[in-house]
N, C-alpha and C positions, 0 to 999 in steps of 0.2 A: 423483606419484612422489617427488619434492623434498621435500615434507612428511614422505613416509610414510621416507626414508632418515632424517631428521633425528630424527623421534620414536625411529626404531631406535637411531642414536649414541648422543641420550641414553639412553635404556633400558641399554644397554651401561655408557655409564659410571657410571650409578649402582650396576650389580652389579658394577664391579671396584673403587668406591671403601669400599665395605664390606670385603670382600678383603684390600685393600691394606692398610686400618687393621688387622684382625683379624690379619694376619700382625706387623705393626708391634708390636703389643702384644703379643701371643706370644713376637717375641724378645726385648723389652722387660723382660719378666719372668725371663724365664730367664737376662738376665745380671744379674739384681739381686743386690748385693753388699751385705754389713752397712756400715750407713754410720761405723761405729766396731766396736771391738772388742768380744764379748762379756765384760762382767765378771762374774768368780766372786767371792766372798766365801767361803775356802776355811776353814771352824773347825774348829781340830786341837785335840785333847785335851790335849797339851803339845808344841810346836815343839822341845824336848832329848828327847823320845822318839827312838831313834836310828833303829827303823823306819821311823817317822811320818817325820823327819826327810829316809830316802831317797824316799818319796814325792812329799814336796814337792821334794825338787830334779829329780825326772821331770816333774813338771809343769811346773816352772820351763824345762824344758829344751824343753817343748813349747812352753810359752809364747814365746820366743827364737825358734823355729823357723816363732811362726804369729803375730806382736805384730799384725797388722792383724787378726785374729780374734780373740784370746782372751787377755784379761787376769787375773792371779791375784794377788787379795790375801789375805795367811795372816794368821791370827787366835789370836793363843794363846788357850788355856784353860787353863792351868796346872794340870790336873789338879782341875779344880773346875767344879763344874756349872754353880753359880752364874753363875763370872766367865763361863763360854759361855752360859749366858744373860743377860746382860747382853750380850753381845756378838755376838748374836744380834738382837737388839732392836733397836741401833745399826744394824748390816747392814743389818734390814729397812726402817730410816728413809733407808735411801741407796737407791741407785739402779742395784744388781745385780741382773743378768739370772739368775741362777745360781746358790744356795746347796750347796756340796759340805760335811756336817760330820761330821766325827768324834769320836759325840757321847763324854763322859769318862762321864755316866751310861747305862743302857740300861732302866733299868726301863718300865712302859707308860707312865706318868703321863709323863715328860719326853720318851718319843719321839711320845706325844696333842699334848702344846704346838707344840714344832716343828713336828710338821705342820698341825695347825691354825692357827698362825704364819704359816707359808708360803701355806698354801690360802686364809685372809684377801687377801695381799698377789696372790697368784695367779701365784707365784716359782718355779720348777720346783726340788724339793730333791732329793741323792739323801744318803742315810744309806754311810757305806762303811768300812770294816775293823773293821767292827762286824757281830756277831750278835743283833738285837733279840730280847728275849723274847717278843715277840709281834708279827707284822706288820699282823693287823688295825687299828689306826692307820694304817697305812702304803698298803691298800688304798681307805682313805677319801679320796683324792686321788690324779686320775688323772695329777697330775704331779709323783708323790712314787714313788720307787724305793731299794735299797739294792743297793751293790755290796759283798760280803759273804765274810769270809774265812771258808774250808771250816775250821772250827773242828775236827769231828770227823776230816777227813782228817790235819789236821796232829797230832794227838794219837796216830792210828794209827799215822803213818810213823814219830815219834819213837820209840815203842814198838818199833815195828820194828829201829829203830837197837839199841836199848838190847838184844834178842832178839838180833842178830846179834855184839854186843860178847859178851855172856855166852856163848853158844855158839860162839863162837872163842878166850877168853881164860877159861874159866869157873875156872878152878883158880888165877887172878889176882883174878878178881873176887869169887867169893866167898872172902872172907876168912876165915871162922871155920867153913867147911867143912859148914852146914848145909843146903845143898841151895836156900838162901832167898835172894831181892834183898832186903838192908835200905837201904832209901833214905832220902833226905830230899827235900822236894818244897819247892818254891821257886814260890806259885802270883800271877795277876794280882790282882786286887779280886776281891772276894768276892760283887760285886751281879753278876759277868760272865758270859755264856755263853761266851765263847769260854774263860774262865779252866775252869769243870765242864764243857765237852767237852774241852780238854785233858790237865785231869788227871785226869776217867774214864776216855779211850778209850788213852793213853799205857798206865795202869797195864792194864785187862781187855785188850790187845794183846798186853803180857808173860803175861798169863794165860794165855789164850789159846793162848798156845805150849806151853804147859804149865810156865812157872817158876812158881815161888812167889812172893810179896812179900809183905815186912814194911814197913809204914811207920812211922819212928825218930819223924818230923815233919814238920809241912810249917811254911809261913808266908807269908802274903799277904803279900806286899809293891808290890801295885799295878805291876809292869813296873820295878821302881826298883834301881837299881846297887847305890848305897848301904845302903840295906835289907836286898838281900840280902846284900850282905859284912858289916855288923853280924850279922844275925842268922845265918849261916855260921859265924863267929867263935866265938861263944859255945853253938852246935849242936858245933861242935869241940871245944870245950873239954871239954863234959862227955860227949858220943860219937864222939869222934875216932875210938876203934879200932874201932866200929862200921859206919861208914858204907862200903857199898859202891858207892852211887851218888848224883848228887844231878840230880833231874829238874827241870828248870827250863820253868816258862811260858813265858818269851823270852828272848834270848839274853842281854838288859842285867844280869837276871838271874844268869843261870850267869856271864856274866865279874865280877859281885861276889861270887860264891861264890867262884872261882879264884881273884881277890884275897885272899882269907880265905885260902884252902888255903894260897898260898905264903907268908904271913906265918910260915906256920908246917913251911915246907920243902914241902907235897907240892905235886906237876905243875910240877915243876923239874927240875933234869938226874938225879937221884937215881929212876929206872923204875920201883923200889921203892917208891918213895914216892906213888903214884898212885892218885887217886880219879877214877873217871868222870862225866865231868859232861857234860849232854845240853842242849842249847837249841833255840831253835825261832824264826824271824823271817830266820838268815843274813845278817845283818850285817856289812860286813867286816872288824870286829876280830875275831868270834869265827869269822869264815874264816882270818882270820890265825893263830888260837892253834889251832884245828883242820891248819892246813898245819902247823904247830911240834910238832905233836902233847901240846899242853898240854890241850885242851878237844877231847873225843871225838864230839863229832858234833852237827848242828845240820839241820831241814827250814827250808825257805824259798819264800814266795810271791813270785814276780817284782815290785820295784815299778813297773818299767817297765809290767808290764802291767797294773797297777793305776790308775796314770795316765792309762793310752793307753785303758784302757773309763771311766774318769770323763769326760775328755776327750768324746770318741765319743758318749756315751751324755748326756753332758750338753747336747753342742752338739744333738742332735736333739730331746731336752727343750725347749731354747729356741726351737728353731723350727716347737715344734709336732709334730713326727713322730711316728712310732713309734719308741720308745726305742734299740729294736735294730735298723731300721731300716740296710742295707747295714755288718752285725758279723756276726760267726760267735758271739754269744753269745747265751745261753738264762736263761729264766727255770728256777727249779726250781719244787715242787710247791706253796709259796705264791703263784707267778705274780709276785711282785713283788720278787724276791731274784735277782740271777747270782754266784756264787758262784765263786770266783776258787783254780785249784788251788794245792797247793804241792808239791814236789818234795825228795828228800832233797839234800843235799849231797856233792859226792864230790870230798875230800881232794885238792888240787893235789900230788903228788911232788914 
């Protein structure tokens, strides 16, 4: 009987020492924490983009709030492909967990390299305030995504904007009483999607409502201040009395056309003297000249919540998960896009 209790203990203990460990390891894992911060290598198209610019200080701000998790290093590209690839290359030679880029080109060929780039090194990338021309590259790695600005929605709202100025003020705005919007268009680069959904769906929005448009001119000016108050300046000179509106790609944009205008007195204390000028990004210089009633209206994508899904969507990237993975966001019909809304502006009193 002696025997037969002692064979039983053991027998016992060797089914609670399996147990024991099996629980051990269990909670083992579930409180493992990154033993350092995740780093991103964050390449921006130009770091003086003032969009771009609010971006990164959302991310910065996350960063601050989470430094034992997630580290952000920014990367100019000075509006050149090149230097972002070159700096791209570098990145990949270090030792980032994370590529976040916004690339300056979008054609297939440079958004084929980056991810074949990345899928080489086996670096999770996500593509974001970019509309690629094609996302198949971008399906060829299953830890490559793009978070992606709703290019046609903000081209609609702005149109909307411009549909509601004319039908409130229409006997101010058209000036030469033809029934017609003659505008001037102020657009991004010329290689861009989000530049032709902009200024497609802006202008067929006014259509749409039933106005008419004439277009005086446009002129790429790649997102640039400068640019467009040069070429604003000398659109003035020779269609000053013409121009009843000037639509602008983004907002950097429209405040160098308003530069121009007032060189030359209009959208200054003179009401008479007023050209409407439309942007799109909501930045807050041109929420400022919009509260002064100098610049007539602007749509804007949150960059907070532009950062807060790069963030999100990328920390699950790095450990493997599913993208979306506890977000309320969605892929759309390429499956590999979430697409980030925007919203009009509504003038502080």
């Amino acid at each position: 009987m002696k025997i037969l209790k002692k064979i039983l203990s053991f027998i016992i203990i060797l089914a609670i020492i399996p147990t024991y460990n099996l629980k051990t390891a269990l909670y083992a894992n579930a409180q493992v924490l990154p033993e350092k911060p995740v780093k991103v290598a964050t390449l921006l198209f130009a770091l003086d983009d003032p969009y771009i610019s609010l971006v990164r200080n959302s991310l910065e701000e996350i960063q601050n709030k989470s430094k034992d998790s997630i580290s952000f290093t920014f990367l100019d590209g000075r509006r050149n492909q090149g230097i972002q690839n070159a700096l791209l290359d570098s990145a990949l030679q270090s030792d980032y967990d994370l590529l976040l880029i916004n690339l300056v080109s979008l054609d297939r060929n440079t958004v084929e390299s980056v991810i074949r780039k990345a899928k080489q090194r086996n670096i999770p990338v996500i593509l974001f305030n970019t509309v690629p021309f094609d996302t198949e590259p971008i399906k060829s790695y299953n830890r490559a995504l793009v978070v992606s600005t709703n290019a046609d929605q903000s081209g609609i709202l702005q149109g909307n904007l411009i549909v509601k100025e004319w039908n409130s003020d229409k006997k101010t705005m058209d000036r030469n009483g033809d029934n017609v919007l003659q505008y001037f268009m102020l657009k991004g680069p010329n290689n861009s999607t989000v530049t032709n959904a902009r200024s497609t769906y802006s202008i067929s929005t006014i259509n749409d409502a039933g106005i008419k448009t004439q277009e005086i001119l446009s002129k790429f000016c790649y997102w640039d201040e400068i640019c467009a108050k040069d070429s604003t300046e000398l659109l003035f000179l020779r269609y000053g009395d013409k121009i009843e509106a000037i639509i602008s790609n983004n907002d950097a944009m429209a405040i160098g056309a308003i530069e121009a205008l007032q060189k030359y007195g209009y959208n200054k204390e003179d009401k008479s003297k007023y050209i409407p000028v439309f942007g799109i990004d909501g930045i807050p210089a041109a929420k400022d000249l919009i509260n002064k009633g100098v610049m007539t209206g602007t749509v804007f994508q949150d960059p907070n919540q532009t950062a807060e899904a790069l963030y999100s969507i990328g920390m699950n990237l790095v450990s493997n998960k599913n993208p979306l993975e506890n977000t309320n966001y969605k892929f759309d019909e390429t499956g590999v896009t979430i697409q980030m809304p925007y919203q009009e502006y509504t003038p502080q009193k």
